[in-house]
C-alpha positions as CSV (number, residue, x, y, z in Angstrom):
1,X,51.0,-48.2,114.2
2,X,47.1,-47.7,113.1
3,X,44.3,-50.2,114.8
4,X,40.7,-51.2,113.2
5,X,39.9,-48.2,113.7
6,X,42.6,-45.7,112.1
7,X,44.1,-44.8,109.1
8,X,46.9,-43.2,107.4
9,X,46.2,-41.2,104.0
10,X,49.0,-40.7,102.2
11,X,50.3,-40.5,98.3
12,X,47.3,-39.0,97.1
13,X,46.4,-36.4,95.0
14,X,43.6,-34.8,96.8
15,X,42.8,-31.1,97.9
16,X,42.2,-31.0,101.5
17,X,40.1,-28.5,101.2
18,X,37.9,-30.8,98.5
19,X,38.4,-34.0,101.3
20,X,36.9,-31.5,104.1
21,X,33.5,-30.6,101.6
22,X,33.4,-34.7,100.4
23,X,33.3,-35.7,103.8
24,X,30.3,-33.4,105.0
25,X,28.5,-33.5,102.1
26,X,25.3,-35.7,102.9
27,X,25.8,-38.3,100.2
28,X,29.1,-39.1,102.6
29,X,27.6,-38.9,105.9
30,X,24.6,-40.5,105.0
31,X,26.7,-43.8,103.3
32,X,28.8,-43.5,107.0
33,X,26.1,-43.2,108.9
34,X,24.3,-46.4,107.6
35,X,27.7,-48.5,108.6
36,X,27.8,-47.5,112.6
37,X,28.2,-50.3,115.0
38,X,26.0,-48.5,117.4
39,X,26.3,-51.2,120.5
40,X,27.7,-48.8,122.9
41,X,30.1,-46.2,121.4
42,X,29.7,-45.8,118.0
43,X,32.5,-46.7,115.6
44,X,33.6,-47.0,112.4
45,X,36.0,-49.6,111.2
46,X,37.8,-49.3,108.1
47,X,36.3,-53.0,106.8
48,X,33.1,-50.7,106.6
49,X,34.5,-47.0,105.2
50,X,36.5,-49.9,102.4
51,X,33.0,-49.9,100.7
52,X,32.1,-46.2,100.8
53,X,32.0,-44.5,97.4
54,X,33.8,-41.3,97.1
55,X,33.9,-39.4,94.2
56,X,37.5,-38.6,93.6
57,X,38.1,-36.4,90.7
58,X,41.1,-35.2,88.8
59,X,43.0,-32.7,91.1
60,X,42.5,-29.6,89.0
61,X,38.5,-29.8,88.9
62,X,38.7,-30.6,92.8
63,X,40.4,-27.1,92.9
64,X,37.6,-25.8,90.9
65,X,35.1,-27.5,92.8
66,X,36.6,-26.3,96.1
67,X,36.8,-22.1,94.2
68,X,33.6,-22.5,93.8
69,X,32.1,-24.1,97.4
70,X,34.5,-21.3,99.0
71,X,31.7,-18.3,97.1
């Protein structure tokens, strides 16, 4: 069972390794980090992450992408 607050990613064609680099890039963090309900702990619901853009390309050039973030 997931809450607000949790999520389960599943039936997609995405590198881990590309998610990992997406998620700390600061285009990311900085779209995350605008969204924070900061009232006591910080959180952040999925209503909120729903309008984050994340590029998502094709699974070979996030192979690529990830080839060439590794050098």
């Amino acid at each position: 069972r997931t809450t607000e607050n949790a999520a389960k990613l599943s039936s997609f064609l995405i590198n881990k390794k590309y998610l990992m680099y997406m998620l700390k890039s600061p285009g990311i963090r900085k779209q995350f980090m605008s969204k924070f309900n900061q009232i006591a702990q910080p959180k952040l619901a999925l209503k909120r992450i729903d309008t984050t853009i994340f590029p998502l390309s094709p699974l070979k050039e996030q192979e690529r992408i990830v080839k060439k973030l590794k050098n």
